[in-house]
C-alpha positions in Angstrom: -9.1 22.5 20.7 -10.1 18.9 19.7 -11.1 16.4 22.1 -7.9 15.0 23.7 -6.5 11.2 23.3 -7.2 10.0 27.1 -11.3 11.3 26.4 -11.2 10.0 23.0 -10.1 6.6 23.7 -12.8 6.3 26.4 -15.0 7.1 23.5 -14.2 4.5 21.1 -14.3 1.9 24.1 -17.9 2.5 24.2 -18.5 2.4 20.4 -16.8 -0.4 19.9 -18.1 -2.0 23.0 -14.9 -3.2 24.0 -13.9 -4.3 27.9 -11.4 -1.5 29.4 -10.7 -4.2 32.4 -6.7 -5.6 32.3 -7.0 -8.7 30.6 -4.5 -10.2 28.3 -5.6 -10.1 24.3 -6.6 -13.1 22.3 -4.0 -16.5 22.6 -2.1 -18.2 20.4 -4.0 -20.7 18.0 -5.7 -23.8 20.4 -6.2 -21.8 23.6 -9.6 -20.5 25.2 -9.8 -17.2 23.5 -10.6 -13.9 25.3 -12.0 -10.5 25.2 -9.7 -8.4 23.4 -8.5 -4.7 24.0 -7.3 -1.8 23.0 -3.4 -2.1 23.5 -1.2 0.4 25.9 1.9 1.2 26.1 4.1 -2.0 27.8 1.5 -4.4 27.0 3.0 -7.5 25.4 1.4 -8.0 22.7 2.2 -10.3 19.6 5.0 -8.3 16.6 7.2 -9.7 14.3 9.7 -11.1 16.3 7.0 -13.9 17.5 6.7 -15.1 14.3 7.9 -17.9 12.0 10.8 -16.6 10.5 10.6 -14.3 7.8 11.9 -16.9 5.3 9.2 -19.2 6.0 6.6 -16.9 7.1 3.4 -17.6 4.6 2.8 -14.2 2.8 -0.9 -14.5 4.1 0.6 -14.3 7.8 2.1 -10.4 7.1 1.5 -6.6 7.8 2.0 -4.7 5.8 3.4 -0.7 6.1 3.1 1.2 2.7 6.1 4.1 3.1 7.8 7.3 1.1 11.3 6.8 2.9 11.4 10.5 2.0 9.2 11.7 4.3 9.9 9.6 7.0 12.7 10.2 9.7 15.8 12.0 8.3 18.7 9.9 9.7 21.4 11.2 7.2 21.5 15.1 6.9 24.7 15.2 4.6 22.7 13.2 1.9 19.7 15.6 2.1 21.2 17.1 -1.7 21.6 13.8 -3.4 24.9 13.0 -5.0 28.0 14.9 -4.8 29.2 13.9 -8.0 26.1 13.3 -10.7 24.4 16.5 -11.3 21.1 14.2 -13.0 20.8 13.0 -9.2 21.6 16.2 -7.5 19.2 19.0 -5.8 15.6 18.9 -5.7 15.8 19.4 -2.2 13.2 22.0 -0.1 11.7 20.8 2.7 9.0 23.7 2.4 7.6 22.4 -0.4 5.6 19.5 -0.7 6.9 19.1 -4.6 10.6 18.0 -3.4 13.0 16.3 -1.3 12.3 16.3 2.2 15.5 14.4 3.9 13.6 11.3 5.0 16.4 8.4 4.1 16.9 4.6 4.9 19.3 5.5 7.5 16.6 7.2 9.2 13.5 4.3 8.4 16.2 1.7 10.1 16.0 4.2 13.6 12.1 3.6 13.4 11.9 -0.1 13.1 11.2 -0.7 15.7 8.2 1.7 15.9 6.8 0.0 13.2 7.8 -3.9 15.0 5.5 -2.5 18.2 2.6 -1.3 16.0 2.7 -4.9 14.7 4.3 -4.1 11.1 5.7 -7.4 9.4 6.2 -6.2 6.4 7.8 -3.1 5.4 7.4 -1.7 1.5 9.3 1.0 0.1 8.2 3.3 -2.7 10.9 3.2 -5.2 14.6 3.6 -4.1 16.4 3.5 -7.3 19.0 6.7 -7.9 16.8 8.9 -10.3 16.4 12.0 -12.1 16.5 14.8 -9.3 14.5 17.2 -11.2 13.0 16.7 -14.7 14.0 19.4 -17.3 10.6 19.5 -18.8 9.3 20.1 -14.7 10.9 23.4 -14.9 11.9 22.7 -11.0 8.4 22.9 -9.8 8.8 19.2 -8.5 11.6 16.4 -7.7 11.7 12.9 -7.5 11.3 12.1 -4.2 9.0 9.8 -4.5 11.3 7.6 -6.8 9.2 6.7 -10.1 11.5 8.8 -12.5 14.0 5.9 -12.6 17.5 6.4 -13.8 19.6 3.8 -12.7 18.6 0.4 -12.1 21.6 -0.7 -10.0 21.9 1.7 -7.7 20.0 3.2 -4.6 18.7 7.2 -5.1 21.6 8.7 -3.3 18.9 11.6 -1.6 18.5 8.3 0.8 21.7 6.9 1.0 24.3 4.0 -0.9 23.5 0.7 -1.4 25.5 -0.5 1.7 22.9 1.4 3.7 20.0 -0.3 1.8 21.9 -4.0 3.0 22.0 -2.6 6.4 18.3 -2.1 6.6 17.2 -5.2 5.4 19.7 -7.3 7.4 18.3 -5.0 10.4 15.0 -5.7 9.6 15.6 -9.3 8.8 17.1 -9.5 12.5 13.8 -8.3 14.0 12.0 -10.7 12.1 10.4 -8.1 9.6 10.7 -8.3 5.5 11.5 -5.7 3.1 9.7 -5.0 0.0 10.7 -3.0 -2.8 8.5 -1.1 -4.9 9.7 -1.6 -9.1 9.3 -0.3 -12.4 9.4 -2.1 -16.1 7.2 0.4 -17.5 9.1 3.5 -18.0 12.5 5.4 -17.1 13.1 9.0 -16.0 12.1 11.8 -18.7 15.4 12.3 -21.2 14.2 11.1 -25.0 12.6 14.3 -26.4 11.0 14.4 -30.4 11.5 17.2 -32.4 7.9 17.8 -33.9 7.1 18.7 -30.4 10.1 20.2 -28.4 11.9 21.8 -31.6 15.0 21.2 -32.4 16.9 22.5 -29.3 14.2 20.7 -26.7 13.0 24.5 -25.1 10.0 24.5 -27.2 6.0 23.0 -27.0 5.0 22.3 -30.5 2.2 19.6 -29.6 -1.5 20.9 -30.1 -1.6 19.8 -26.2 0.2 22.1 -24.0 2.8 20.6 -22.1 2.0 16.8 -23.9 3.5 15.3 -26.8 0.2 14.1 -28.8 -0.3 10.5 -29.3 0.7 8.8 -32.0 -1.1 5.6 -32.6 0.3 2.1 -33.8 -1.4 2.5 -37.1 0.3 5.8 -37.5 3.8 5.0 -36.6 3.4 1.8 -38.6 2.2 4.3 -42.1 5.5 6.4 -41.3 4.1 8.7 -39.0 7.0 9.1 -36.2 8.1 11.4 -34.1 11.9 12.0 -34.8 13.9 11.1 -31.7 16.5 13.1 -30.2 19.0 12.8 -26.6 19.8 15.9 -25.0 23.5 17.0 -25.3 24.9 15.2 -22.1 22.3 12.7 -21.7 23.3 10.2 -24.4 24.6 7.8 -21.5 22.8 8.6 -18.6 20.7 5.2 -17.8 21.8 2.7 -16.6 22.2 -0.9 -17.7 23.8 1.0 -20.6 21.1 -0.8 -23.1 18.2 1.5 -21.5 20.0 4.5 -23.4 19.0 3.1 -26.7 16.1 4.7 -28.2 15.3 1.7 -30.1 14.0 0.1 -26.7 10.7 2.9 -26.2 7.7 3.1 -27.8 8.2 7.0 -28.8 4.7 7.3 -29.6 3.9 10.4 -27.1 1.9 11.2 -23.8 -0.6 8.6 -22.9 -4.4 10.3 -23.1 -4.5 6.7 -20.3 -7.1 5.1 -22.8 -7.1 2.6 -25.3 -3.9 1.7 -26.7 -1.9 4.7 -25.7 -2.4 3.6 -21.9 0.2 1.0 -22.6 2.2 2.6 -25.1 2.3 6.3 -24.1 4.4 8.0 -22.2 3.3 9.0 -18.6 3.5 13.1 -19.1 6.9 12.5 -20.8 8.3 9.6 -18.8 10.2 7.1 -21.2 7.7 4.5 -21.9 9.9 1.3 -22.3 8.8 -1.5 -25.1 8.0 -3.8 -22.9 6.8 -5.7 -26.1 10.2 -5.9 -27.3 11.8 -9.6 -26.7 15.5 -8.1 -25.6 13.9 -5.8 -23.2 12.2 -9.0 -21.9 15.2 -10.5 -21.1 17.0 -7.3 -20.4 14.1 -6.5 -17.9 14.6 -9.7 -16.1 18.0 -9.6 -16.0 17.7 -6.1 -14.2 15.5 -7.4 -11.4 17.4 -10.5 -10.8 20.6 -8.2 -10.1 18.4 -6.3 -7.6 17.9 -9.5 -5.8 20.8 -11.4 -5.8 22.5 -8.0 -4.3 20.1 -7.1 -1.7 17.8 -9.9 -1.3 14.2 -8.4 -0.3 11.3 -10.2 0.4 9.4 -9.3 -2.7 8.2 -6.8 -4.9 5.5 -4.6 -5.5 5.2 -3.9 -9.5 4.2 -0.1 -10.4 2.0 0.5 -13.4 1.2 -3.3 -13.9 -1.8 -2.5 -16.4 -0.1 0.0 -18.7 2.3 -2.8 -19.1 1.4 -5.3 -22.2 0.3 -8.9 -20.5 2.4 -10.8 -22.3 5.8 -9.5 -20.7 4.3 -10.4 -17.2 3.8 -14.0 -18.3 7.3 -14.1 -18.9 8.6 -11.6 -16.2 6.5 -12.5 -12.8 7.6 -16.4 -12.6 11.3 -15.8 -13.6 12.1 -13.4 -10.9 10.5 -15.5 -8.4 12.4 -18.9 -9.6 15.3 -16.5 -9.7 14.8 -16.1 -5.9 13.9 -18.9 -4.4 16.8 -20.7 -6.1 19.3 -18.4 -3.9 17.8 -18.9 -0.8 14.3 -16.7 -0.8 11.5 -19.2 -0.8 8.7 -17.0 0.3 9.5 -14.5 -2.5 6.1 -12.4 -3.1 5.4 -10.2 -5.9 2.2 -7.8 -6.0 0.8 -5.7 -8.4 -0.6 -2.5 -8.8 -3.6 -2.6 -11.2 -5.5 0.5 -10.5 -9.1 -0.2 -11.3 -11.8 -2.0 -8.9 -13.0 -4.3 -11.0 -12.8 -8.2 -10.2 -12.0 -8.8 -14.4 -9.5 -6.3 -14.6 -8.0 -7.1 -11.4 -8.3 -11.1 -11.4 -6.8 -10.9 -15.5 -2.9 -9.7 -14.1 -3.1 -13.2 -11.2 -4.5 -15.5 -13.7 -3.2 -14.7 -17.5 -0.7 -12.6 -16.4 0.9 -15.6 -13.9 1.6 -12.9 -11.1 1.4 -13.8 -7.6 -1.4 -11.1 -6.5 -2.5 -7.4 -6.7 -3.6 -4.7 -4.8 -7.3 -4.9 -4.2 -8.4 -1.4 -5.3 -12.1 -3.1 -5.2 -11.8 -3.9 -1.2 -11.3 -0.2 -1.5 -14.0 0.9 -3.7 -15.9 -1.2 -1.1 -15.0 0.2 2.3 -15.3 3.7 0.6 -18.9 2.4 -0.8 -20.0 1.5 3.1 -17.9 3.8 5.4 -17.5 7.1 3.8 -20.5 7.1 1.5 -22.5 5.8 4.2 -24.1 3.2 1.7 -25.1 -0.4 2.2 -23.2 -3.9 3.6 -24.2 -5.0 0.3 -21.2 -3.9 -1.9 -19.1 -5.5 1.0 -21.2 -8.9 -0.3 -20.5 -8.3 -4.1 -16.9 -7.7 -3.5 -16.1 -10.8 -2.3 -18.9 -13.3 -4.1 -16.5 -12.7 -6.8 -13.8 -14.3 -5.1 -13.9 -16.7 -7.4 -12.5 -15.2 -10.6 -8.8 -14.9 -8.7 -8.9 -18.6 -8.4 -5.5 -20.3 -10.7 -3.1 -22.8 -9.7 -0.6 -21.3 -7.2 -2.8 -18.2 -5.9 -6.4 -17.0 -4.9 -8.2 -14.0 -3.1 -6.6 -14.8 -0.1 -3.6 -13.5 -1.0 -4.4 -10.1 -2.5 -3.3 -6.9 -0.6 -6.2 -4.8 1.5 -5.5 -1.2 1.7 -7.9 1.8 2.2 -6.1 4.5 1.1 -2.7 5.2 -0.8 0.1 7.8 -1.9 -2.5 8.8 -5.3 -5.9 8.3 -4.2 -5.1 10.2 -1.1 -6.1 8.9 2.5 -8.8 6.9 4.0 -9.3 10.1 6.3 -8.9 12.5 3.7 -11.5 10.9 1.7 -14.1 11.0 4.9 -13.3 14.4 5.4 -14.3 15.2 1.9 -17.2 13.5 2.1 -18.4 14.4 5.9 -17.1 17.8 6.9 -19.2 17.9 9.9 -18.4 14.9 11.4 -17.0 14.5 14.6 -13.7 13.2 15.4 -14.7 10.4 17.8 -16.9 9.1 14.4 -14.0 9.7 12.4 -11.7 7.2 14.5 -14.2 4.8 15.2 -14.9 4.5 11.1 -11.1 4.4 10.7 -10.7 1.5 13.3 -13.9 -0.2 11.9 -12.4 -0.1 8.4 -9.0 -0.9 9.9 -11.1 -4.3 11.2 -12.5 -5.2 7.8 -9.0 -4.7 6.3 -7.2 -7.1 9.1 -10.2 -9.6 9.1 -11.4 -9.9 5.9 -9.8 -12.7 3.5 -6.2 -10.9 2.3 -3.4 -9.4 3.5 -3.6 -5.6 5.2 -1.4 -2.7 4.5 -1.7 0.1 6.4 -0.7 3.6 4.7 2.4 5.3 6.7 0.8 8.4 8.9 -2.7 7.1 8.9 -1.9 5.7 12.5 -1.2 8.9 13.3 -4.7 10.3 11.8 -3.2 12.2 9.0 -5.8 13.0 6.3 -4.2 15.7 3.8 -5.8 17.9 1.3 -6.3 14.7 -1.4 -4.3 12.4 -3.7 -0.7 13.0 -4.8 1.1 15.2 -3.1 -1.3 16.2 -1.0 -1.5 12.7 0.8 2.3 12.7 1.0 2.8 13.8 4.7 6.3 14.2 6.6 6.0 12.0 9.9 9.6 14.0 11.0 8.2 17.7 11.7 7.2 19.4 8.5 7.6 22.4 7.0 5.2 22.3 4.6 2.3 24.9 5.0 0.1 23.0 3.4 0.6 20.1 5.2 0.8 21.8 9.2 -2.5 23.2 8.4 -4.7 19.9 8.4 -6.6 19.2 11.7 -5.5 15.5 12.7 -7.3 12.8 13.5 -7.3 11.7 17.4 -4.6 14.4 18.3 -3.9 17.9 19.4 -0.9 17.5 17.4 0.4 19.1 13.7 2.4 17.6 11.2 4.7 20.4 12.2 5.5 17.9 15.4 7.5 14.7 15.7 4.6 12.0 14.6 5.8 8.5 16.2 3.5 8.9 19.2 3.1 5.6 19.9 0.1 6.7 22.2 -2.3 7.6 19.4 -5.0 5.8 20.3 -4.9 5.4 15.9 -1.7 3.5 16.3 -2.8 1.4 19.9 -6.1 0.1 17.6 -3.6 -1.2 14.9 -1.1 -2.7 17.7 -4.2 -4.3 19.1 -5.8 -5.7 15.4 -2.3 -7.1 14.8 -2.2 -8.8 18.4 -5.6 -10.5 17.2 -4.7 -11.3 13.7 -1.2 -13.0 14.5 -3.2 -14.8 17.4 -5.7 -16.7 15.4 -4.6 -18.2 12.2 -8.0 -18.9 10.8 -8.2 -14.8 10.6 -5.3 -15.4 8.3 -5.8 -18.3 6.1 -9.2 -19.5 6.8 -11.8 -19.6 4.2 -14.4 -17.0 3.8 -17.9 -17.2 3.3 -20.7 -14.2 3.5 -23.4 -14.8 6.0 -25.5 -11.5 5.6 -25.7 -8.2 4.3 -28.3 -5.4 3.6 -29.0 -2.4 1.0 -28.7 0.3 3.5 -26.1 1.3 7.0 -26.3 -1.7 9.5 -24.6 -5.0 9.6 -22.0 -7.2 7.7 -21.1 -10.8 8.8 -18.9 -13.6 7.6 -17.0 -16.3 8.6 -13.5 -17.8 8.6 -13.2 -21.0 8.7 -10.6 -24.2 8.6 -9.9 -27.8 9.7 -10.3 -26.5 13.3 -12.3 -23.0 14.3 -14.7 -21.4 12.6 -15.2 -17.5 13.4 -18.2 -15.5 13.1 -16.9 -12.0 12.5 -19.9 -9.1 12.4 -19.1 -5.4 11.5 -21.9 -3.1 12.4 -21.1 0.3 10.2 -24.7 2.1 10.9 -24.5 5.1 13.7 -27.4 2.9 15.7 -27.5 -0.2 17.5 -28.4 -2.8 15.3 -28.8 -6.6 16.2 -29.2 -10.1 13.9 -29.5 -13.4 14.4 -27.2 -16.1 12.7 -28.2 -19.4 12.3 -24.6 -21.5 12.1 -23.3 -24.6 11.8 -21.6 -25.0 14.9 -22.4 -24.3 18.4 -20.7 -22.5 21.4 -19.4 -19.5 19.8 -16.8 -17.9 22.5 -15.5 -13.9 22.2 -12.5 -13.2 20.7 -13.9 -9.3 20.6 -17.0 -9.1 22.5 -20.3 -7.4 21.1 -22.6 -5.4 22.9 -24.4 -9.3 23.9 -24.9 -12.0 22.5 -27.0 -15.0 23.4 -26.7 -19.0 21.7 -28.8 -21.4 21.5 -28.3 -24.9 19.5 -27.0 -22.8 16.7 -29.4 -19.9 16.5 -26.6 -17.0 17.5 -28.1 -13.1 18.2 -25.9 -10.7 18.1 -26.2 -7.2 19.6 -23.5 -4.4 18.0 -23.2 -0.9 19.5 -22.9 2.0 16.5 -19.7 1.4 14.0 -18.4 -1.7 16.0 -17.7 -4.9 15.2 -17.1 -8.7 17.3 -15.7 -11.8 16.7 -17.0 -15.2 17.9 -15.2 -18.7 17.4 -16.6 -22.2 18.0 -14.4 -25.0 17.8 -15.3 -27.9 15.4 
């Protein structure tokens, strides 16, 4: 039996060195700030609905709640089998296995708004939602597309979680409680139908590829001396994509399976997936004219862009400022577009917001970095080198203060998962006070934080993929019931919106803090001190107004530094273990895997 929540919260009080007395968390902007708390159920503290409105709200002001609406809340049983009418979008359905449909829909995300408004969510981002293939042919019905990247039809909403007037009632209920809608997109491929000859046989039951299972690549030089794979549709599946144009083999590369280097990683197909030729000028325009459909129909808050590197550069140059002049000319003017570039390095990253004119991406390196200091237990350093390279995501309309913080996702697996792998001894009061630590980093540090649906409920999973792809409704997934949670006696077996967690309270509370100080927000960053080994991290935030001194302590001993600053009378917004001040010269005390933050006025 694990420790229970009451015990466990006393526990992270004292590692974090937090007051448990009943005072209010931190003020709005201009006041006296004070100690902040871990929230409790009842306690007003700041959500959505608090805010600027979600049409002017700066993008650097959100939350943000990563999602499979799949395995969410099932709020629609009679749409659990998909569509009653196209047998493509039909099936895929068992909620024992964690391959297929589990009965999580928008009807049932819309009940649990307003879980997510009193965690402090602003922003809510769906995986994709688009009606797609149910079951692949080629998957043999070992798997389905729940999680929505094998794309069909790019008009309407996957009818496993409901119609497109359900979709418009989400986001106008969201939009009424102050919170934006994000949809997760893809350019880069459609569902699995084209087939080649030379390596499913004529009929398309056979493997004739050297690879098992893949269709070898065929290079540009290749295809270019006559070396092609001859195309063929299934009988039945001639018109099955929609805009009609998508059905048009002309429109795909045709090459093959992607081997995910060199040329074939924007090329190839993604273990069959149509990859679309995104280097074609029609597909261009026929691409844009998709996505401005999607939001002149349902009018979400943004996008977040799937695949982004495997996708030639030059279409996003074209791609990323036409949607977003698309919608702000109909009445969107805080339109966001992210993108998912997965690799941790600042030039591969920085090259998609500068040459490739999008707005921002998803900072796999603040990843690589928290995983670097919290789970591998190595120095504050790599926090340092992260961000000294700020500087390459600097252009004309966006810098690093606008790329999304994350520590764990739907394919790497969790931020839990990942510290069990790493530290199967540890104990769970470590594990939740390195999860609210790294929670910290994420809220505090320069950019935008999304938390990963179920971490607040200290889900950690058996790794990436499927494995991280937890059912917050009970589950009936073996493999799932079986993982020991974080902070809980509970299963994923149980109902998981406990809004008790002391996971979820911690997040309530870091959301209280960031929405009460807008330097945490917007302010600029600059590092202050690091070290090779466990121990402390400090920066600042500063603007016109405040500067903060925010230290993270991520060593298992008390460690203690002294800052010298540029202003004086540094006040708690979270208190340290002690601190004392003098003309300047600040010394900070920090109890094990902690962190405070201090703010003079200018």
């Amino acid at each position: 039996m694990k420790t229970n929540v009451l015990a466990l919260t006393s526990a992270v009080l004292m590692a974090l060195g937090l007051s448990a007395c009943g005072e209010q968390p931190g003020k709005p902007e201009g006041q006296e700030p004070v100690v902040a708390q871990p929230a409790t159920p009842g306690k007003a503290l700041k959500t959505a609905d608090q805010l600027d409105n979600y049409l002017k709200r700066d993008i650097r002001d959100e939350v943000f709640y990563f999602v499979l609406p799949d395995r969410f809340q099932n709020g629609d049983t009679d749409n659990d089998n998909g569509s009653k009418t196209l047998a493509e979008s039909q099936g895929g359905f068992d909620a024992t296995s964690k391959g297929h449909y589990h009965g999580g829909d928008l009807s049932g995300l819309k009940e649990k708004l307003p879980y997510l408004q009193e965690m402090g969510i602003t922003s809510v981002w769906l995986t994709p939602i688009m009606r797609n293939q149910a079951v692949q042919t080629k998957a043999d019905g070992q798997s389905s597309g729940y999680h929505g990247y094998w794309v069909l039809d790019f008009t309407e909403i996957d009818p496993h979680l409901g119609s497109n007037a359900d979709l418009v009632e989400l986001i106008d209920t969201a939009h009424e409680m102050n919170i934006k809608v994000f949809f997760d997109i893809i350019v880069n491929h459609t569902a699995d139908v084209i087939q080649f000859e030379e390596c499913h046989g004529v009929n398309g039951d056979e493997w004739l590829g050297e690879t098992p299972g893949l269709c070898d690549y065929k290079s540009k030089a290749q295809v270019a001396a006559g070396d092609k794979y001859t195309v063929q549709i299934p009988k039945g599946k001639e018109d099955i994509k929609v805009p009609a144009w998508l059905n048009d083999p002309k429109y795909y590369s045709n090459q093959g399976d992607s081997t995910w280097e060199g040329e074939s990683a924007v090329y190839g197909d993604f273990v069959g997936l149509d990859d679309i030729d995104t280097t074609n000028p029609d597909v261009v325009v026929g691409m844009i004219d998709i996505f401005k459909g999607v939001v002149s129909e349902f009018k979400p808050d943004g996008f977040r862009i799937d695949t982004v590197k495997h996708v030639n550069v030059e279409f996003w140059t074209e791609f990323s400022p036409a949607i977003v002049e698309h919608a702000q000319s109909i009445g969107i003017p805080q339109f966001f577009m992210f993108g998912e570039v997965y690799d941790a390095k600042v030039e591969v990253l920085s090259k998609y917001t500068t040459e490739g004119n999008m707005q921002s991406v998803l900072d796999f390196g603040f990843q690589a970095a928290i995983y670097s200091t919290l789970v591998e237990q190595g120095g504050t350093d790599a926090l340092d080198a992260l961000f000294a390279n700020d500087v390459h995501y600097k252009d004309h309309d966006s810098d690093a203060s606008m790329l999304l913080n994350f520590t764990g996702n739907h394919d790497m697996g969790r931020f839990a998962y990942l510290l069990n792998r790493e530290n199967p001894e540890m104990s769970d009061s470590e594990k939740v006070a390195r999860i609210n630590l790294s929670n910290a980093l994420m809220y505090f540090s320069r950019g935008i934080p999304v938390v990963y649906y179920g971490d607040e409920q200290g889900f950690n999973g058996d790794g990436g993929d499927q494995g991280s792809r937890q059912d917050m409704m009970p589950s009936k997934v073996a493999s799932y019931n079986d993982d020991i949670l974080i902070g809980t006696d509970k299963t994923t077996a149980d109902d998981n919106f406990d809004q008790t967690h002391v996971l979820y309270q911690e997040l309530a509370n870091l959301a209280d803090i960031y929405f009460s100080h807008e330097t945490l927000r917007q302010g600029t960053q600059a590092q202050l001190y690091s070290q090779a080994t466990p121990g402390l991290y400090a920066f600042t935030r500063s603007d016109d107004n405040f500067d903060y001194l925010i230290v993270a302590n991520t060593a298992t001993t008390e460690q203690s530094q002294t800052f010298k600053l540029k202003h004086n009378d540094y006040r708690p917004v979270v208190l340290g273990k002690d601190k004392t001040e003098d003309n300047g010269v600040v010394t900070i005390n920090l109890q094990p895997l902690s962190y405070a933050i201090y703010r003079a006025k200018k």
